[in-house]
C-alpha positions as CSV (number, residue, x, y, z in Angstrom):
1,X,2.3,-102.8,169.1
2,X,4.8,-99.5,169.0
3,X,6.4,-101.7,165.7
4,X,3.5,-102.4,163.9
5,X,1.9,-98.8,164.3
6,X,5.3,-97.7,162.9
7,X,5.5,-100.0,159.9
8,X,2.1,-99.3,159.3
9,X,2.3,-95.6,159.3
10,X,5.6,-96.2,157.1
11,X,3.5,-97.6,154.6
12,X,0.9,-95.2,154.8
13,X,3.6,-92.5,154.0
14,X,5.4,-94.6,151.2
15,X,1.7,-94.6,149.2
16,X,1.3,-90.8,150.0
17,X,4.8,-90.0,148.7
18,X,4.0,-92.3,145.7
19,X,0.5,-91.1,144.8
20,X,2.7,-86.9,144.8
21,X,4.7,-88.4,142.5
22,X,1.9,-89.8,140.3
23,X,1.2,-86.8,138.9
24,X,4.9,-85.4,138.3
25,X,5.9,-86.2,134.6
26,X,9.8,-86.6,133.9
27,X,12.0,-84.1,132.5
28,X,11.5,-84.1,128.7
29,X,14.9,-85.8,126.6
30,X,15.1,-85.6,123.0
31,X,13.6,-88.8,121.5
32,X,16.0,-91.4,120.3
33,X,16.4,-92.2,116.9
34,X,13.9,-89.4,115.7
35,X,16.0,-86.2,115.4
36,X,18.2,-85.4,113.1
37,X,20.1,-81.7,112.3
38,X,17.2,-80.7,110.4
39,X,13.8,-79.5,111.8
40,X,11.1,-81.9,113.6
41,X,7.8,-81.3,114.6
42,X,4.2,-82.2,115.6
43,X,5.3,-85.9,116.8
44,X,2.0,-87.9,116.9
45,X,2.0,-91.3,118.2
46,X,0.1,-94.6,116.8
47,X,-2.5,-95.7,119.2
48,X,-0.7,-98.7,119.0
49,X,2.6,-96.9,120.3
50,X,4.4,-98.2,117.3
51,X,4.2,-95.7,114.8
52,X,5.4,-92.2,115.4
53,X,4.8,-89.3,112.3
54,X,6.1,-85.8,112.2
55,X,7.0,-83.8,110.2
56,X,10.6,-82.7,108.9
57,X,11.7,-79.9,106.8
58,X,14.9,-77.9,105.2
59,X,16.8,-80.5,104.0
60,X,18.9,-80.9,100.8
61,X,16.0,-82.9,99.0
62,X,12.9,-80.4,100.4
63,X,12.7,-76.9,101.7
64,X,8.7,-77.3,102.9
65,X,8.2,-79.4,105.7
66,X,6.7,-83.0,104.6
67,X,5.2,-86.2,106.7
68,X,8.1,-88.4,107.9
69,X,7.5,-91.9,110.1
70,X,9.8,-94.1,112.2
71,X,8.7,-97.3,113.8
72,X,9.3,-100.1,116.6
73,X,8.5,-103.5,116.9
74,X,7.4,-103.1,120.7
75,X,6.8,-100.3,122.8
76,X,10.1,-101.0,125.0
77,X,12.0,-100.3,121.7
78,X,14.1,-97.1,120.5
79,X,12.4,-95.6,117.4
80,X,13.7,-96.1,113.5
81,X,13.6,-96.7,110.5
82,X,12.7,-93.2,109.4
83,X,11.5,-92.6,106.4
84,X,9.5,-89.9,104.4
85,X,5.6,-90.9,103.6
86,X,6.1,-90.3,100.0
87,X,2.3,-90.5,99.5
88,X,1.5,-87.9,101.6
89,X,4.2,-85.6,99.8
90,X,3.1,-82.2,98.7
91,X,4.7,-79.1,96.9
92,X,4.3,-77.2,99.5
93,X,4.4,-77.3,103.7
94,X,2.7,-80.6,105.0
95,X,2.1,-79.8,108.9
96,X,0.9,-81.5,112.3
97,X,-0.5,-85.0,111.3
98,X,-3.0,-86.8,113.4
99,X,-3.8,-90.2,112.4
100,X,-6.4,-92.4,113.8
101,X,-7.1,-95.2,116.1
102,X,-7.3,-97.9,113.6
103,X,-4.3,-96.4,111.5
104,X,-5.9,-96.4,108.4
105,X,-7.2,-92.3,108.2
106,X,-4.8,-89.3,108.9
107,X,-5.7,-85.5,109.1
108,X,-3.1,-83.0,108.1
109,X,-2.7,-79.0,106.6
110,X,-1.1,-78.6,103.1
111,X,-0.1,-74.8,103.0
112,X,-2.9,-74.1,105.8
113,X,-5.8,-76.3,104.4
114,X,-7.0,-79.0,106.3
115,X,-6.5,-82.1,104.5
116,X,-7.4,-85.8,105.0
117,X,-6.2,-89.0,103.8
118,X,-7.4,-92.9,104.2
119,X,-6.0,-96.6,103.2
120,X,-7.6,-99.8,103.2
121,X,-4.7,-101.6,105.6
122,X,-1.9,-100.2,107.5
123,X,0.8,-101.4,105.3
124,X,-0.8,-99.8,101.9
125,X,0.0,-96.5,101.1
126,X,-2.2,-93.3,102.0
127,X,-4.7,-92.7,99.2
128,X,-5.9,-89.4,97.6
129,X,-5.9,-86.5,100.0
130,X,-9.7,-85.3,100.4
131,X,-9.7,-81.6,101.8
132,X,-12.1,-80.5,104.3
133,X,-13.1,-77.4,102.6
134,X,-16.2,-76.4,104.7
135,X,-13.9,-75.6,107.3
136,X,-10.9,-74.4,104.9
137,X,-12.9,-71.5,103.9
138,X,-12.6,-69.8,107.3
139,X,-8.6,-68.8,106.4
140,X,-5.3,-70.7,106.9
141,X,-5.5,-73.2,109.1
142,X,-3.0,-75.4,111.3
143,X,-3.0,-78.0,114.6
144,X,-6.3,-80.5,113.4
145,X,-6.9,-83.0,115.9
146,X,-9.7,-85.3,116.2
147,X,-11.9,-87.2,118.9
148,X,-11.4,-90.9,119.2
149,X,-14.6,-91.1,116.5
150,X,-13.7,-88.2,114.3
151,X,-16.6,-86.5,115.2
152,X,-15.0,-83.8,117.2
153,X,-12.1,-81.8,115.8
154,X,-10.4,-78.8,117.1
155,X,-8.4,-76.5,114.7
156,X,-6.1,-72.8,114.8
157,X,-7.2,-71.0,112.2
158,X,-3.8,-67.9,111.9
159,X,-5.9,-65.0,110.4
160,X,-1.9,-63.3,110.6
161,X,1.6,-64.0,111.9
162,X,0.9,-63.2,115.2
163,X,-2.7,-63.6,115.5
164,X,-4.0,-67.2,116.9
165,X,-7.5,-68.4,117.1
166,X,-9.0,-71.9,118.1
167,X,-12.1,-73.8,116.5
168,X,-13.9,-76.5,116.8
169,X,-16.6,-78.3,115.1
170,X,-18.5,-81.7,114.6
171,X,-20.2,-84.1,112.5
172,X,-22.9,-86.6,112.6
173,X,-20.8,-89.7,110.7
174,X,-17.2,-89.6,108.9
175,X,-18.5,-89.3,106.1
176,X,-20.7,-86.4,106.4
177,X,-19.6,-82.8,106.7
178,X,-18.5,-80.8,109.2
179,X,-20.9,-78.3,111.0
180,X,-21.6,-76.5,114.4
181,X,-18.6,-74.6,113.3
182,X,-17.7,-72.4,116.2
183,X,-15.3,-69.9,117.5
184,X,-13.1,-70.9,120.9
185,X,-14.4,-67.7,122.6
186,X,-13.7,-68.4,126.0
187,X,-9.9,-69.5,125.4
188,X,-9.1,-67.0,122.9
189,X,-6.2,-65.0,124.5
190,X,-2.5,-64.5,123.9
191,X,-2.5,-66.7,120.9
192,X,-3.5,-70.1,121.7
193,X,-2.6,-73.0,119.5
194,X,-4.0,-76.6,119.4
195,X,-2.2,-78.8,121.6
196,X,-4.2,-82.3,121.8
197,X,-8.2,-83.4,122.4
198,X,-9.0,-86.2,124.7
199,X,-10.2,-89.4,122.4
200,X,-13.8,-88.3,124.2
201,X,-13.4,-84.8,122.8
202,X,-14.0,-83.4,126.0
203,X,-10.4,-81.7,127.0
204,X,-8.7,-79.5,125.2
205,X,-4.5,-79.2,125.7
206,X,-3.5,-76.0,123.8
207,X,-0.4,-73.8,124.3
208,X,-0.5,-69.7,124.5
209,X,2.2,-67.1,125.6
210,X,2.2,-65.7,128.8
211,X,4.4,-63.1,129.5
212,X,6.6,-63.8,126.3
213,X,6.7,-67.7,127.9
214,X,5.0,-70.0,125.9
215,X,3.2,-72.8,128.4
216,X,0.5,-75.7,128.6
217,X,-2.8,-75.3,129.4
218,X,-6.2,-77.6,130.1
219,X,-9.7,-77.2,129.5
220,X,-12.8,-79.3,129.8
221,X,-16.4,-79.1,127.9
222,X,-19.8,-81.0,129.4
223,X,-20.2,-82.1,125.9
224,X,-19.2,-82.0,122.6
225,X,-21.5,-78.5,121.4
226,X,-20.7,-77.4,125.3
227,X,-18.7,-74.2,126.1
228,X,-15.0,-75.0,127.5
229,X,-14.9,-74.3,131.0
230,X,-11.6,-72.4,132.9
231,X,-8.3,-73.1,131.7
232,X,-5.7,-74.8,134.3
233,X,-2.2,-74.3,133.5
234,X,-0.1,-77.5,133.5
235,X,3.1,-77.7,135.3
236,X,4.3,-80.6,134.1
237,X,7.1,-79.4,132.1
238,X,9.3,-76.5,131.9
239,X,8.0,-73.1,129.4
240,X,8.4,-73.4,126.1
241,X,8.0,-77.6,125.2
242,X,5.0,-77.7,122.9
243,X,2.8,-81.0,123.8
244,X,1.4,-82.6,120.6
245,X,0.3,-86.0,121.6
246,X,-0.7,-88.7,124.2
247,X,0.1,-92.0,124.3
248,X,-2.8,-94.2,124.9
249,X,-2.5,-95.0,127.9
250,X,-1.6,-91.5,128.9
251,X,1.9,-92.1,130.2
252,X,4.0,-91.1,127.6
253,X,3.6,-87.7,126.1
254,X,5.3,-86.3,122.9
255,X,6.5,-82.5,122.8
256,X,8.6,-80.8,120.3
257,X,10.4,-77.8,121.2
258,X,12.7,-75.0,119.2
259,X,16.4,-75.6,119.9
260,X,18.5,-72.8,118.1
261,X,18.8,-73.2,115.3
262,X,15.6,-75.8,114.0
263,X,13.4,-78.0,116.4
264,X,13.8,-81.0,118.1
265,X,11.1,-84.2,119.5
266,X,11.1,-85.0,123.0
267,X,9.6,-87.2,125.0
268,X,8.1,-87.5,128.9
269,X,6.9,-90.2,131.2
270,X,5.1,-90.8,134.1
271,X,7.2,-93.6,136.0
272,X,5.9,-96.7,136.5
273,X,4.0,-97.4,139.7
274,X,6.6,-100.1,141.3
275,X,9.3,-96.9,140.3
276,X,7.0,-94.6,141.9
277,X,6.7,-96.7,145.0
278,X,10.5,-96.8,145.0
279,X,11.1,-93.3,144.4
280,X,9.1,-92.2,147.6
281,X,10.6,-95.1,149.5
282,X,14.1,-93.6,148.7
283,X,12.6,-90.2,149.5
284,X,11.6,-90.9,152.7
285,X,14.5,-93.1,153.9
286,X,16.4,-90.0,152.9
287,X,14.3,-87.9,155.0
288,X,14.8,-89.8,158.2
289,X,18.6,-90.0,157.4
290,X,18.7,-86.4,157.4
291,X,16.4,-86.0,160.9
């Protein structure tokens, strides 16, 4: 009886340990096959997981940062083949895409207007870029990212160098206008800066500087015209990474971060549930070592 209480109550502690380390992303690394010794930003992953875009700039054939893309076969591959989206090139800075689920319409800022662009498959080139000028009035703009839909977007608009303040607005269809334009009030402080929306539209991830420390922070809305409740600092990775994207399933998130002297991609993970399971196993066999 004693020896079936104990396994049981080993078990019991294994899941515990496991379900503590659920929530604990790993340390960022630099992303394989991405970075290069000139600058990378704003990494934004496919929803398929097998397209990455970001943007790359100061290099011997362009000063202005311009849409690059690397791809996989599978998911369980290193990323490459990267290549600039020449279609997408502009004479001037092209910043922070966000493509869509399908992979057929991606939203972008060319020298701080937000822009759009759409193909009819995902191997044709990206067609004409559309911009978004009822929101491109409101000043220079950066960090557009979309709900699943693309009724919901969330934007910075940078009124100066130092000054930050979020947006967001929505639409009835995609191919109607944007409206409810409206200030992010109730996270405006110490410069915020679009991080990621949930495909619902409901959380916001943004960034802001604490202290001189740049960190992540979370915020949820009842609905899409609803006010954005408390912010809740994220832990999940040291100051100073800059989240950009999710993978769909949520386990894989993309950051980029400034490494003297440009910026580099990185990558976290949430391990796998059998790793998990391991990992606290190991923990706690270490723990009754040490008893």
């Amino acid at each position: 009886m004693k020896t079936s209480v104990s396994h049981l109550s080993i078990i019991v502690l294994i899941f515990l340990a496991a379900f503590s380390i659920a929530s604990a992303w790993t340390t960022p690394v630099l992303l394989s096959g991405v970075n290069s010794q000139y600058p990378e930003l704003w990494p934004t992953i496919s929803n398929d997981g097998l397209t990455l875009y970001f943007t790359r700039g100061n290099t011997p054939s362009h000063s202005w940062n311009q849409i690059y893309q690397a791809t996989r076969t599978t998911q369980s591959d290193l990323f490459s083949n990267v290549t600039r989206v020449s279609s997408l090139s502009y004479s001037g800075h092209v910043n922070n895409p966000w493509v869509s689920q399908d992979n057929l319409h991606i939203y972008y800022t060319r020298s701080g207007d937000i822009t759009e662009s759409t193909r009819g498959t995902t191997s044709s080139s990206w067609g004409t870029a559309t911009y978004l000028n009822e929101l491109n009035t409101l000043g220079d703009i950066d960090g557009p990212k979309l709900s699943a839909d693309e009724l919901s977007i969330v934007f910075t608009l940078m009124p100066s160098s130092t000054t930050r303040v979020m947006y967001t607005a929505s639409r009835s269809n995609i191919n109607t206008l944007f409206t409810n334009i409206r200030v992010l009030s109730e996270l405006n402080t110490s410069a915020p800066i679009v991080s990621c929306l949930s495909d619902n539209g409901l959380t916001l991830y943004f960034d802001r500087i604490d202290n001189g420390i740049r960190r992540t922070y979370e915020s949820v809305r009842p609905s899409i015209t609803g006010t954005f409740g408390t912010p809740q600092l994220l832990n999940y990775w040291p100051d100073n990474y800059r989240l950009n994207s999710f993978s769909s399933d949520g386990q894989t998130a993309y950051l980029y971060r400034y490494d003297n002297p440009d910026w580099n991609i990185y990558v976290s993970q949430i391990p796998e549930p059998a790793t998990m399971a391991l990992l606290a196993l190991g923990a706690l066999i270490l723990r009754r070592r040490m008893r």
